[in-house]
Jmol script that loads the backbone (N, CA, C; Angstrom):
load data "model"
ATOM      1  N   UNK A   1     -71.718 -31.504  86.000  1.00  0.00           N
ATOM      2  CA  UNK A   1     -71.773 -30.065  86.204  1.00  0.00           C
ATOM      3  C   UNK A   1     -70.362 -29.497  86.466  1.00  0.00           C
ATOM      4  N   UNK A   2     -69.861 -30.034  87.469  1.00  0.00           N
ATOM      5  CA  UNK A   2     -68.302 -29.677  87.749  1.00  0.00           C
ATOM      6  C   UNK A   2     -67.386 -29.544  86.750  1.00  0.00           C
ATOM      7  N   UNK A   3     -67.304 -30.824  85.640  1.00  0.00           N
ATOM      8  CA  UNK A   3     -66.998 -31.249  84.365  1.00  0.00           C
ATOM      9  C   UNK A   3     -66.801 -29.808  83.613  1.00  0.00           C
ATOM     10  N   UNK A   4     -68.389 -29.422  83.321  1.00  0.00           N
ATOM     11  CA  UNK A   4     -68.475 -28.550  82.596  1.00  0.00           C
ATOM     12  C   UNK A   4     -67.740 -27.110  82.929  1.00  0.00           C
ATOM     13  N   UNK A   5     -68.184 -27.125  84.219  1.00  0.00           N
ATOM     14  CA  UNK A   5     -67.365 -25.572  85.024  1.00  0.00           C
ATOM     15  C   UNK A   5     -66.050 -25.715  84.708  1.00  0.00           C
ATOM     16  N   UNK A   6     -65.080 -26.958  84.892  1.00  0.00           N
ATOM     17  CA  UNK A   6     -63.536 -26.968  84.740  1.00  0.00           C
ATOM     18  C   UNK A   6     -63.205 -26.610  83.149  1.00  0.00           C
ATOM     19  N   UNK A   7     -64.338 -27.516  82.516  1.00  0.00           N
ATOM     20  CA  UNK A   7     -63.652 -26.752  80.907  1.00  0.00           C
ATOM     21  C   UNK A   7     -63.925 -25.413  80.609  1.00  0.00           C
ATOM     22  N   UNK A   8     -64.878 -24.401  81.280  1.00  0.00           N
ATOM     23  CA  UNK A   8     -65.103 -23.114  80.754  1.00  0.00           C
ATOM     24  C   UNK A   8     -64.721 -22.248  81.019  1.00  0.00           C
ATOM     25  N   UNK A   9     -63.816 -22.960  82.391  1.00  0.00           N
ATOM     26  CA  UNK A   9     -62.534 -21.973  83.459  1.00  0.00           C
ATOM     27  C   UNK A   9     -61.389 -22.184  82.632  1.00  0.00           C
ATOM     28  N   UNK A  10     -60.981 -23.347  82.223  1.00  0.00           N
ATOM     29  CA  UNK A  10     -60.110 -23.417  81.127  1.00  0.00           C
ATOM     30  C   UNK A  10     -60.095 -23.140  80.099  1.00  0.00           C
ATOM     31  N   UNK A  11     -61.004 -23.118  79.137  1.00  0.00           N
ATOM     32  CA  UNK A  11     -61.643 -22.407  77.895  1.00  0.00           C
ATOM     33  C   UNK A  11     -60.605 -20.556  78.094  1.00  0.00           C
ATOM     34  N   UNK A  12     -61.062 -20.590  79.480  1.00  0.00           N
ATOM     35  CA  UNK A  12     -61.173 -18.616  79.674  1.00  0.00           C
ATOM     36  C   UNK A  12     -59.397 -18.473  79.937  1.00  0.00           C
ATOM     37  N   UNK A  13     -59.148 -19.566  80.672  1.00  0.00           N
ATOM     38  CA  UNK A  13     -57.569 -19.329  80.870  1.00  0.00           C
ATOM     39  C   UNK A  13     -56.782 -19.472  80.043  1.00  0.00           C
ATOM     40  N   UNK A  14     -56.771 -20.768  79.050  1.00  0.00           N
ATOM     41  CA  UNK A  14     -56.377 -21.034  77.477  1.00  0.00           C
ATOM     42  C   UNK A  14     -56.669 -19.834  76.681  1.00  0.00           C
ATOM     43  N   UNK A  15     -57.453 -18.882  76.573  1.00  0.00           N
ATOM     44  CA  UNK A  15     -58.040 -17.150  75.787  1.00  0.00           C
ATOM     45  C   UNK A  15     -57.133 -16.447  76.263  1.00  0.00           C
ATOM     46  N   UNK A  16     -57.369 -16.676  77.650  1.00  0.00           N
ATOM     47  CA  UNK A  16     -56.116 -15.589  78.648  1.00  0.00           C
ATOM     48  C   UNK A  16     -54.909 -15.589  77.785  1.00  0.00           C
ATOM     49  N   UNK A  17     -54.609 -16.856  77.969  1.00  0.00           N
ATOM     50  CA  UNK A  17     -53.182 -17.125  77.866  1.00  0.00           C
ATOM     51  C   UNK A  17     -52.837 -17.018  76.803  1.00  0.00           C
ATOM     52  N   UNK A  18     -53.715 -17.134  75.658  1.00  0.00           N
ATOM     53  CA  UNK A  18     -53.246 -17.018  74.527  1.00  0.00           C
ATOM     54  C   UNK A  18     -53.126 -15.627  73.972  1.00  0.00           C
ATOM     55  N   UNK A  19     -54.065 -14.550  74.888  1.00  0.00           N
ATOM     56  CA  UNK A  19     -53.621 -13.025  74.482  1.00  0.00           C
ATOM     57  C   UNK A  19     -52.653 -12.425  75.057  1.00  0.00           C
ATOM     58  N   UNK A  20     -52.382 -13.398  76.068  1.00  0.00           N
ATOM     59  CA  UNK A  20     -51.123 -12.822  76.875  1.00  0.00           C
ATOM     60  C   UNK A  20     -49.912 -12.912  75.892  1.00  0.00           C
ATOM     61  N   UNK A  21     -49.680 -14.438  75.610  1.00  0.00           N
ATOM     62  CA  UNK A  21     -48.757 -14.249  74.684  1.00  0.00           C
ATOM     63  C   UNK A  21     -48.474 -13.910  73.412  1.00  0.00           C
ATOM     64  N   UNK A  22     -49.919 -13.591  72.453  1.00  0.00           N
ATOM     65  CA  UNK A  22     -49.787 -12.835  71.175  1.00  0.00           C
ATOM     66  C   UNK A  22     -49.532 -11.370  71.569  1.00  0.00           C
ATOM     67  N   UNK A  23     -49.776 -11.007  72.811  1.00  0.00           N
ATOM     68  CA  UNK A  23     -49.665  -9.332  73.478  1.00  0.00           C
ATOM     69  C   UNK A  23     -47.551  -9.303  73.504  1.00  0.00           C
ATOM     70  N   UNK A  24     -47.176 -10.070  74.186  1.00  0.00           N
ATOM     71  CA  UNK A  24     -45.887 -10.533  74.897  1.00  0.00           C
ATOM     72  C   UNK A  24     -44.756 -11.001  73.355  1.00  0.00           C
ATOM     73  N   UNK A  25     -45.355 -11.708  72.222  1.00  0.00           N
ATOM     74  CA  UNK A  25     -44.717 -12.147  71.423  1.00  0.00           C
ATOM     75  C   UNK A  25     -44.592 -10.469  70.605  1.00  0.00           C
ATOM     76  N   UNK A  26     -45.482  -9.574  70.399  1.00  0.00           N
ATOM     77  CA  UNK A  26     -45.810  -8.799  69.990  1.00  0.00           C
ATOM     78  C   UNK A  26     -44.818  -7.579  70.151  1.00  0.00           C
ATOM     79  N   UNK A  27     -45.040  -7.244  71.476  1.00  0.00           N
ATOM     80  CA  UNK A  27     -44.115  -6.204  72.237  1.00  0.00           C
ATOM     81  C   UNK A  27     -42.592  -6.549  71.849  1.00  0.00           C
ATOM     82  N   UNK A  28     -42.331  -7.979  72.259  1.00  0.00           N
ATOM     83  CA  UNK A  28     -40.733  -8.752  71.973  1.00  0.00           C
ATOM     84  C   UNK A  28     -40.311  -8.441  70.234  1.00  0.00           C
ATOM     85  N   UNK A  29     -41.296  -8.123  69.401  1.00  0.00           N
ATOM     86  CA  UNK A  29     -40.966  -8.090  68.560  1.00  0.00           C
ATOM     87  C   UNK A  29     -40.172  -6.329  68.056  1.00  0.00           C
ATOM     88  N   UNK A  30     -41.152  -5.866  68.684  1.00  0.00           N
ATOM     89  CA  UNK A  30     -41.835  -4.921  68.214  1.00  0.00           C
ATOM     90  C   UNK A  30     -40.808  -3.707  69.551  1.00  0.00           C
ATOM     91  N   UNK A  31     -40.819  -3.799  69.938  1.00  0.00           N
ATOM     92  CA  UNK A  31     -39.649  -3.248  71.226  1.00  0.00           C
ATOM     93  C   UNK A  31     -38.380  -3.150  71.246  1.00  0.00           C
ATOM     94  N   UNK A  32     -37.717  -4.103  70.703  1.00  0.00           N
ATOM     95  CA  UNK A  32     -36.116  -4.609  71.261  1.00  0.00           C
ATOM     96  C   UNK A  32     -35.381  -3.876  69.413  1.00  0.00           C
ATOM     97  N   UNK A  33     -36.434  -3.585  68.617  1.00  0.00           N
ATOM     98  CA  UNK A  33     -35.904  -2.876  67.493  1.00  0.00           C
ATOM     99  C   UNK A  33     -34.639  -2.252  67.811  1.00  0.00           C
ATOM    100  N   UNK A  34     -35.231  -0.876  68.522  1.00  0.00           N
ATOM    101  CA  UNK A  34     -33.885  -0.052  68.388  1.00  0.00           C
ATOM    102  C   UNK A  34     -33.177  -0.119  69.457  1.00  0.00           C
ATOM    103  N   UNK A  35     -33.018  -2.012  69.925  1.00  0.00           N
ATOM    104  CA  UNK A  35     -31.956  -1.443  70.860  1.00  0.00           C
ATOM    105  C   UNK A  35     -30.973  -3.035  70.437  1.00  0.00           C
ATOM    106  N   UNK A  36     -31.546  -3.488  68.947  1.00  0.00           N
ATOM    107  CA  UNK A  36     -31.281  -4.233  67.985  1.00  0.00           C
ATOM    108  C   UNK A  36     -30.308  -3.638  67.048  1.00  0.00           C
ATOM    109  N   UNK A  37     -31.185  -2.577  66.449  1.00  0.00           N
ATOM    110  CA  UNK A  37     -30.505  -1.933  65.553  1.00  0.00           C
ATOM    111  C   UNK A  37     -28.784  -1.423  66.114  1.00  0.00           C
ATOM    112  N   UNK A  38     -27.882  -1.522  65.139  1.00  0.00           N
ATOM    113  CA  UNK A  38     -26.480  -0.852  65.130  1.00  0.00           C
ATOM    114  C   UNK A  38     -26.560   0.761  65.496  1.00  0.00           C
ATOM    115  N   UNK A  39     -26.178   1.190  66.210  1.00  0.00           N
ATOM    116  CA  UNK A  39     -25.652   2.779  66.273  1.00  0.00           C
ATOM    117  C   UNK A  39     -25.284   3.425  65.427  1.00  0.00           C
TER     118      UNK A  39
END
end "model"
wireframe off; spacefill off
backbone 0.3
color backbone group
């Protein structure tokens, strides 16, 4: 039972984490443009 609870808390944190950083890779991309770009 425990077993199962640890993988579905992890399941949810591994989801977390993975929208955190498609959110985070996203912004980094998508942000630093114009302060990338030349004047």
């Amino acid at each position: 039972m425990k077993s199962i609870d640890l993988n579905s808390d992890l399941g949810e944190r591994f989801g977390a984490w993975r929208r955190w950083m498609f959110v985070n890779s996203h912004a980094s991309k998508t942000v630093p443009t114009e302060l990338e770009t030349p004047a």
